[in-house]
C-alpha positions as a Markdown table, in Angstrom:
| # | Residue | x | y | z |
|---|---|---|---|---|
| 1 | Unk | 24.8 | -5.6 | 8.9 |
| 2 | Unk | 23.0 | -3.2 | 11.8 |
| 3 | Unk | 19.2 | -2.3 | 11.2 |
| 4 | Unk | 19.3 | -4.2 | 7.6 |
| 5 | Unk | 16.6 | -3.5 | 6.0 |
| 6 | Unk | 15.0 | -6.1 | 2.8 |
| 7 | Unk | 13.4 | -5.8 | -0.5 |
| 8 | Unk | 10.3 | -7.2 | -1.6 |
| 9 | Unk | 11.8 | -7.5 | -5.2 |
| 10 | Unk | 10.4 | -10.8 | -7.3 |
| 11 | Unk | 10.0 | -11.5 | -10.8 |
| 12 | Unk | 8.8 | -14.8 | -10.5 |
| 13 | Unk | 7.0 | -15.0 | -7.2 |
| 14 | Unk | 9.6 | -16.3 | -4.5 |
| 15 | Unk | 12.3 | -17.3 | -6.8 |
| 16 | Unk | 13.7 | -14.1 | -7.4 |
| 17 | Unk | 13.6 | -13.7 | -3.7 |
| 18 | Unk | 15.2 | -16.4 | -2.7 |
| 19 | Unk | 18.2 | -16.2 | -5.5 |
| 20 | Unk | 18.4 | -12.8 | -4.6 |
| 21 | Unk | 18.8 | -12.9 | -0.7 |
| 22 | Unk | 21.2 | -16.1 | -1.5 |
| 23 | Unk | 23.5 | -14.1 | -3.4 |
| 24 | Unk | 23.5 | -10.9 | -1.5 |
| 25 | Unk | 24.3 | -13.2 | 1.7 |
| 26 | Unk | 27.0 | -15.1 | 0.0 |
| 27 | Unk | 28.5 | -11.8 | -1.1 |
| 28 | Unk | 28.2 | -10.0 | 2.2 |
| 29 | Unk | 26.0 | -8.1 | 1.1 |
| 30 | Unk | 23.8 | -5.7 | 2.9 |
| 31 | Unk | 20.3 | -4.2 | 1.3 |
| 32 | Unk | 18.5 | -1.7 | 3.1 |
| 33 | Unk | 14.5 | -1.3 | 1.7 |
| 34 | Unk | 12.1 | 1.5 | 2.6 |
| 35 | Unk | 8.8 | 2.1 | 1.6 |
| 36 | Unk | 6.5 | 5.1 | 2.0 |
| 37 | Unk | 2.9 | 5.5 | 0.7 |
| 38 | Unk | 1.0 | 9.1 | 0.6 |
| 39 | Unk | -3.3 | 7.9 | 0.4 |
| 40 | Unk | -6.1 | 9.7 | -0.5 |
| 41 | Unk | -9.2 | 9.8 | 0.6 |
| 42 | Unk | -10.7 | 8.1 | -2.6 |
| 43 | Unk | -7.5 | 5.6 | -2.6 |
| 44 | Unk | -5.4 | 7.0 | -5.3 |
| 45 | Unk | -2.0 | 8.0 | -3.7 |
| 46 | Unk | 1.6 | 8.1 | -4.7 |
| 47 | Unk | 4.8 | 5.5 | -3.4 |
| 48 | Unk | 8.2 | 6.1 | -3.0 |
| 49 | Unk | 10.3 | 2.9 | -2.8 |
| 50 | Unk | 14.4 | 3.8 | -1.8 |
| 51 | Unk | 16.6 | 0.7 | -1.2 |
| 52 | Unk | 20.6 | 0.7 | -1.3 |
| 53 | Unk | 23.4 | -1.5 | -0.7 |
| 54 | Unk | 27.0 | -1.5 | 0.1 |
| 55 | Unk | 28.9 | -4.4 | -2.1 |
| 56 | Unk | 31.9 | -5.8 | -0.7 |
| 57 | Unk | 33.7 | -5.9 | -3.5 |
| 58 | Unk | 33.7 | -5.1 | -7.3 |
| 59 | Unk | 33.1 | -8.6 | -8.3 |
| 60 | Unk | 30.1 | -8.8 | -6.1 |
| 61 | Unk | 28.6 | -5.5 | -7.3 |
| 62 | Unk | 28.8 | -6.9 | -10.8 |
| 63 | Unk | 26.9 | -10.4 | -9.5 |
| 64 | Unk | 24.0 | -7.8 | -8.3 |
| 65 | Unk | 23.5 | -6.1 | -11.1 |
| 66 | Unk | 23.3 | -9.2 | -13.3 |
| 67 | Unk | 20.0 | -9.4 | -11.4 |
| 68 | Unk | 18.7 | -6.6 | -12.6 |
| 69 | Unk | 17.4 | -4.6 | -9.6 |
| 70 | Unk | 19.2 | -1.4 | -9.8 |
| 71 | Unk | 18.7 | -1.5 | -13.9 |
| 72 | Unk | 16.3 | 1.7 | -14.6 |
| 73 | Unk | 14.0 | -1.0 | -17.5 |
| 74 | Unk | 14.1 | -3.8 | -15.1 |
| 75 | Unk | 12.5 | -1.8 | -12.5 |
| 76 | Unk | 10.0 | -0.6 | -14.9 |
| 77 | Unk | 9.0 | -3.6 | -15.9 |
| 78 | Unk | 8.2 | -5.2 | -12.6 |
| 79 | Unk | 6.5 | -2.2 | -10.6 |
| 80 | Unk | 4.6 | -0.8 | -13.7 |
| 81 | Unk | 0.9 | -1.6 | -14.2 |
| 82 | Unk | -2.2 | -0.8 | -16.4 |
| 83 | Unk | -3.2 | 1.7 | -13.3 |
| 84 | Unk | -0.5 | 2.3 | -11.8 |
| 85 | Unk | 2.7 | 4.1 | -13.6 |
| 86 | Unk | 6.1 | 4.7 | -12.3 |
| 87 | Unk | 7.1 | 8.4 | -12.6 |
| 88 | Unk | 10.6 | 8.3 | -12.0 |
| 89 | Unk | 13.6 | 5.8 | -11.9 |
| 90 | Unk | 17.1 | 7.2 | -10.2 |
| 91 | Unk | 20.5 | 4.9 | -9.6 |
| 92 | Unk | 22.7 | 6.4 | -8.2 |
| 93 | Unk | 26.1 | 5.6 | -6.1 |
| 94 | Unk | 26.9 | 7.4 | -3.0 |
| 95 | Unk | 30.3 | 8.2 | -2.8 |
| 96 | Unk | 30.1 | 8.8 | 0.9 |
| 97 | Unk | 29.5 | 5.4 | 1.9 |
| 98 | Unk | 29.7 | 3.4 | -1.3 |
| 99 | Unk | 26.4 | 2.3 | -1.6 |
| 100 | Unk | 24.3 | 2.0 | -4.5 |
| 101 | Unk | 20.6 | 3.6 | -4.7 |
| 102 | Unk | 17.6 | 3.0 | -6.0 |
| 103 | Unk | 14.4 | 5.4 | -5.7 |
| 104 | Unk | 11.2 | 4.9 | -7.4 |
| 105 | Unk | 8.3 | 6.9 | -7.5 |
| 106 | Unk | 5.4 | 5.6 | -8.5 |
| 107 | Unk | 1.7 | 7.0 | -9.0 |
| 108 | Unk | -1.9 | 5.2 | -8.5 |
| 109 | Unk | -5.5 | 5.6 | -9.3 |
| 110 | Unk | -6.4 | 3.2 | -6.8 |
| 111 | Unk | -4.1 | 1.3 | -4.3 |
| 112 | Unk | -6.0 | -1.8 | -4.9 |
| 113 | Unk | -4.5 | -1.6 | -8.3 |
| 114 | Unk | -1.1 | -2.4 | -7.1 |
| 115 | Unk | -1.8 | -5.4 | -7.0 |
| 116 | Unk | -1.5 | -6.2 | -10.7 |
| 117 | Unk | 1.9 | -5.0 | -10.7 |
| 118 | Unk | 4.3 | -7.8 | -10.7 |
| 119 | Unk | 6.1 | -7.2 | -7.9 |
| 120 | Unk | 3.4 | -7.1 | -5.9 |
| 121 | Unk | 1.3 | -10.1 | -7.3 |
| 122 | Unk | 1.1 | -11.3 | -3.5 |
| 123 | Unk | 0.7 | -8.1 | -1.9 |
| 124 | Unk | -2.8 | -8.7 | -1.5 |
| 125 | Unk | -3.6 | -4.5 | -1.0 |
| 126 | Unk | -6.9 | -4.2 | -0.3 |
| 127 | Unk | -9.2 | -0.6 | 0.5 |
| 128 | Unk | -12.5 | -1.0 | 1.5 |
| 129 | Unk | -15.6 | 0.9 | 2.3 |
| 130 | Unk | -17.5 | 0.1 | 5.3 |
| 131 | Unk | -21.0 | 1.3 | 7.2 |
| 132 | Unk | -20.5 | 5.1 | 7.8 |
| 133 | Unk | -18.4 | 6.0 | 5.1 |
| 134 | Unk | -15.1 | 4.5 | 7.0 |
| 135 | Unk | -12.2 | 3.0 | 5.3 |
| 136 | Unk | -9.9 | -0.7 | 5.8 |
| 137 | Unk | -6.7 | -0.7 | 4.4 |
| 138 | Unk | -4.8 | -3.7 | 4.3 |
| 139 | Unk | -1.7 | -5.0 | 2.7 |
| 140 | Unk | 0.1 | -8.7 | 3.1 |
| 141 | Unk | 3.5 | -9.2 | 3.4 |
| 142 | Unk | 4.6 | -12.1 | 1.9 |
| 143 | Unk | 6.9 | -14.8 | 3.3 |
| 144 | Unk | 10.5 | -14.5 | 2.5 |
| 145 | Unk | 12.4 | -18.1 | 2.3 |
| 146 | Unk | 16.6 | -17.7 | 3.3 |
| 147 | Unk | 17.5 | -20.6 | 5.6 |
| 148 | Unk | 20.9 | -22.1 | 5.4 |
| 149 | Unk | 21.3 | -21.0 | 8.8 |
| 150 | Unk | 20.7 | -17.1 | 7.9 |
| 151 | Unk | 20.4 | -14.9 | 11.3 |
| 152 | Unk | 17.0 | -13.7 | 10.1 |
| 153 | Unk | 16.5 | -11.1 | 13.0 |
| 154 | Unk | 19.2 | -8.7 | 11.5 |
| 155 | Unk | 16.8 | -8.3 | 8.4 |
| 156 | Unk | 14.0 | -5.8 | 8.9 |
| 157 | Unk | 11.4 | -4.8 | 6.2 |
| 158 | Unk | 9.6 | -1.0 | 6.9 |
| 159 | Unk | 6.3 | 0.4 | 5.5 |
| 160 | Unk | 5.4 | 3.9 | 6.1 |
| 161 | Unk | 1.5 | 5.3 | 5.2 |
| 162 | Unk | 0.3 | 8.4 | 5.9 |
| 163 | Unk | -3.6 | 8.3 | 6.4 |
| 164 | Unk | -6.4 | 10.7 | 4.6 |
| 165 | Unk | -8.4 | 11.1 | 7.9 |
| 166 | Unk | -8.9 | 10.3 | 11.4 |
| 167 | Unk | -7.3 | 6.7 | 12.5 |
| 168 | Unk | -9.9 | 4.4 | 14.2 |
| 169 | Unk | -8.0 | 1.4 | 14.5 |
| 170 | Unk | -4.8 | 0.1 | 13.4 |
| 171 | Unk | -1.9 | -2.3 | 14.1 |
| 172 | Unk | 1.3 | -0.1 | 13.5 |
| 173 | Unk | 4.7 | -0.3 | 15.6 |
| 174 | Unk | 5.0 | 3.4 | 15.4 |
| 175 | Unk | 2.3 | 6.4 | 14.6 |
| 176 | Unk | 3.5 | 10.0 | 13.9 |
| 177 | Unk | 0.6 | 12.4 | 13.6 |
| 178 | Unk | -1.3 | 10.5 | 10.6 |
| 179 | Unk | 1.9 | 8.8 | 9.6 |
| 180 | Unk | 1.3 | 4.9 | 10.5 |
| 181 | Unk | 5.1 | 2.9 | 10.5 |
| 182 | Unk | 5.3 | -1.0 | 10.0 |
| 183 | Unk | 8.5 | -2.6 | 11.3 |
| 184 | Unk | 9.5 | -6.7 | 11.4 |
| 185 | Unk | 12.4 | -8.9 | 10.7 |
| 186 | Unk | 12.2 | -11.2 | 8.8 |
| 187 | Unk | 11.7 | -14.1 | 11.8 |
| 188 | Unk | 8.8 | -12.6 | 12.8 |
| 189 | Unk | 7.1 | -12.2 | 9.4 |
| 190 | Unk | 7.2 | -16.3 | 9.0 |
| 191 | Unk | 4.2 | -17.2 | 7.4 |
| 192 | Unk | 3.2 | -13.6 | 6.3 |
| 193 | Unk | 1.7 | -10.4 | 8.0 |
| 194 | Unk | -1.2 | -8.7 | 7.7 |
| 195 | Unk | -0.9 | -5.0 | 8.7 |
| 196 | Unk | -4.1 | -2.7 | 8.7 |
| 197 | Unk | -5.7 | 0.6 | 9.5 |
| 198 | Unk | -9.4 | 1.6 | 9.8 |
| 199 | Unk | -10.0 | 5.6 | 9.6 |
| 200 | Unk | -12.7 | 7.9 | 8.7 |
| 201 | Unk | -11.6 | 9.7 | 5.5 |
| 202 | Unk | -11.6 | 13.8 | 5.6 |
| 203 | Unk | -14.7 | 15.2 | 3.9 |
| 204 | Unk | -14.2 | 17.1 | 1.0 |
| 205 | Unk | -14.6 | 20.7 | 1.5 |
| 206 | Unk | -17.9 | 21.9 | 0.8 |
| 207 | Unk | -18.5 | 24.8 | -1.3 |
| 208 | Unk | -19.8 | 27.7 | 1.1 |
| 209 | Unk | -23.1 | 28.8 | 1.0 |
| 210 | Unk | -22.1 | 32.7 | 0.3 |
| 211 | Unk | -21.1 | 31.1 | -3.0 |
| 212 | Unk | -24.1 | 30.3 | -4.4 |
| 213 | Unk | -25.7 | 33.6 | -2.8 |
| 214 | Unk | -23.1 | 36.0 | -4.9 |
| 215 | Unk | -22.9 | 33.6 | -8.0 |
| 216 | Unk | -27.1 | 34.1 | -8.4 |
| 217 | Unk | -26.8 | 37.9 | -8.0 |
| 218 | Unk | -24.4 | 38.5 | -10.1 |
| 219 | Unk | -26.3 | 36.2 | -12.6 |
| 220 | Unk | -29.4 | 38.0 | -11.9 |
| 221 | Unk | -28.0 | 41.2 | -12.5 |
| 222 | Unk | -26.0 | 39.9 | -16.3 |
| 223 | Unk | -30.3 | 38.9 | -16.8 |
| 224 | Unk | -31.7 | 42.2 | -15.8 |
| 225 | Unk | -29.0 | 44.1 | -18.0 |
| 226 | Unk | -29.3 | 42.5 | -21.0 |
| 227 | Unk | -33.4 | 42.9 | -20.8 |
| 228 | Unk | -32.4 | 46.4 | -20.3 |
| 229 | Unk | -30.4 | 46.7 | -23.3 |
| 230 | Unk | -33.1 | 44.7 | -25.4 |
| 231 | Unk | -35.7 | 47.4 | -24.6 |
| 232 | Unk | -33.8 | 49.9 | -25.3 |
């Protein structure tokens, strides 16, 4: 299982988790989990969440789905909020490799809204204003309990967000343009990581001046020709 990659799934906090890593491990399983989040500058953005597996076996791709992560209302339920709504829902299976997808798209008013979403109850995602008009993103990533002597470097969980404005400060693995790219296995996350980016957002484009100058002449000369055609 090379460059596996996890799943913050959980329907009750960390026992979902923990029965679902269990299982996948007994079944030698492997789930891959990928995360990318477009923001805005006034904190709305969109998410696209794609994690797949290979199942060993039939009987162990049956034991999976009995947990409900790659069922279309299940998904629904846990990554659905009052302000945040999932626009799409594909399963599929990959007859090239035999894996089984799932992608979610999902679209926010504000990112701190996530946060009510049940999956993310412990996500802690957090977009702040500071002095100067600058932003601080932040977003926890919870703990994730395996033991029973699991080889927890071989597990990797990846966040990908591409910023609305110049990048200050951050604490990103790996930055791409305005494309910031978290990256730890599971050892290293332990008790929880914090990862964060401070930036100054892009202004809006003001309207030009030239604007205003043509939209007054042309409503000064609609004035003029209608007192025209009132004298007349």
């Amino acid at each position: 299982m090379n460059n596996t990659k996890i799943s913050h799934l959980s329907i009750n906090k960390y026992y979902f988790l923990t029965l679902f890593f269990l299982t996948v491990l007994s079944l030698n399983g492997c789930l891959n989990y990928y995360q990318e989040v477009t923001l805005y500058p006034d904190g709305s953005g969109k998410m696209r969440i794609d994690y797949w597996m290979r199942f060993a076996n039939e009987e162990s791709e049956k034991v999976v789905d009995n947990l409900g992560i790659f069922n279309s209302d299940s998904i629904r339920s846990e990554f659905q909020s009052n302000f945040s709504s999932v626009e799409s829902v594909n399963i599929y299976r990959d007859t090239t490799d035999f894996s089984t997808h799932a992608i979610i798209d999902i679209s926010f008013t504000h990112i701190d809204s996530l946060n009510q979403a049940k999956v993310f109850s412990e996500y802690k995602f957090s977009f702040v204003e500071k002095t100067g008009g600058q932003i601080v993103f932040s977003q926890f990533i919870p703990p994730i309990a395996t033991g029973f002597g699991i080889d927890a470097s071989t597990f990797t969980v990846t966040y990908k967000y591409t910023i609305p404005g110049d990048i200050l400060n951050h604490n990103a693995h790996q930055v791409s343009g305005k494309s910031l790219t978290w990256l730890y296995n599971l050892s290293e996350i332990g008790g929880g990581k914090a990862i964060s980016v401070t930036f100054q957002p892009y202004k809006l484009k003001e309207t030009p001046v030239w604007i205003y100058i043509l939209s007054g002449a042309v409503l000064l000369l609609v004035i003029f020709f209608l007192l025209k055609k009132r004298k007349s």
